[in-house]
N, C-alpha and C positions, 0 to 999 in steps of 0.2 A: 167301039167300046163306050164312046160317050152316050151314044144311042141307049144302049145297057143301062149305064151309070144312073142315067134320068129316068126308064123305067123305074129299074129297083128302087128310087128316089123316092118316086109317085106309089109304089105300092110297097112301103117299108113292115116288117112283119111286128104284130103288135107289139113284141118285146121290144123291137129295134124304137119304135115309136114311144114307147115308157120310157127308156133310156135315154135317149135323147130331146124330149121334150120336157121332161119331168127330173134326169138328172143332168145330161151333160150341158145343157143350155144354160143350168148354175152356176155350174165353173167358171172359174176368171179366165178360162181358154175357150177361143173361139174351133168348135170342132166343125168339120165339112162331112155332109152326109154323101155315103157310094162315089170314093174317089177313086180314082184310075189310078195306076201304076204296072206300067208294061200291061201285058192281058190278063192284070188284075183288077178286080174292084173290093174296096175296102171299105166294111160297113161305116166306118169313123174316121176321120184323119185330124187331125191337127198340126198345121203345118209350124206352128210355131214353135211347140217339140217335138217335131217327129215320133210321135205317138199315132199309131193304130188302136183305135177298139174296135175286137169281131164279137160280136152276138152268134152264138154258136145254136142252131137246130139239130137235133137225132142225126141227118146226116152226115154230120161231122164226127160222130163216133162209130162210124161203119168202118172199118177198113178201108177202103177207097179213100173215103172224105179223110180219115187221120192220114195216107201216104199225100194226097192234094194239100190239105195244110200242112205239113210237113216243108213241101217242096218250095209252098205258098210262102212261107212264115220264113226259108232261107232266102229268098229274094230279097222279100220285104228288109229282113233284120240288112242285105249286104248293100243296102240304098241308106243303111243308119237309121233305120228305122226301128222305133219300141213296140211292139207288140203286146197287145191284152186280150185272154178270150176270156168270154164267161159263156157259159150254157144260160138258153131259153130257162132254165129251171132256176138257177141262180138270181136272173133279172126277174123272175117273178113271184119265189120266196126271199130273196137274200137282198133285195133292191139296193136299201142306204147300206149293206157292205159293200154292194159293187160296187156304189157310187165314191163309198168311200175311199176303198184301194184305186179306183183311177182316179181321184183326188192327190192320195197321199204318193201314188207312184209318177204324175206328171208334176207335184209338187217337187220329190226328189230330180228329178228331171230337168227342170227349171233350174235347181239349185247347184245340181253337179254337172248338168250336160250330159 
């Protein structure tokens, strides 16, 4: 998986690359790009709140891909972890809202646990 990890690392898809360069590097939270969790990897992590952000592609609205994160996202949540998805379409019309709600939502986070 770590092998994985550092690929998708190295070849991050241009949304993930806006995201992360342009918003989440702003934040007063430190996020880790394509982290493992069990034979997961996760586009964002922040281990200081356990917060997930997934940059979501067309294949995550197929069928398959909604039962995968589905299955994905109950894992994740029973490790205590927070989950965010936004579509490719959101990160490349709706930028400063995305960036705003995983602002205002690891803010809450921070604040309540």
């Amino acid at each position: 998986m770590l092998t994985r990890s550092r690929e998708l690392r190295k070849n991050m898809t241009r949304e993930e690359k806006h995201l992360y360069y342009d918003g989440l590097k702003r934040l007063p939270w430190k996020f880790r790009r394509q982290a493992v969790f069990g034979s997961y990897i996760v586009d964002f992590y922040c281990p200081q709140l356990g917060v997930v952000v997934e940059v979501d592609g067309t294949q995550h609205f197929l069928e398959h891909g909604k039962s995968y994160d589905e299955a994905r996202d109950a894992y994740l949540k029973s490790l205590g972890l927070h989950v965010m998805r936004y579509s490719n379409a959101d990160v490349n019309r709706q930028f400063d809202i995305v960036v705003n709600d995983i602002f205002e939502q690891c803010r809450r986070r921070e604040n309540h646990g």
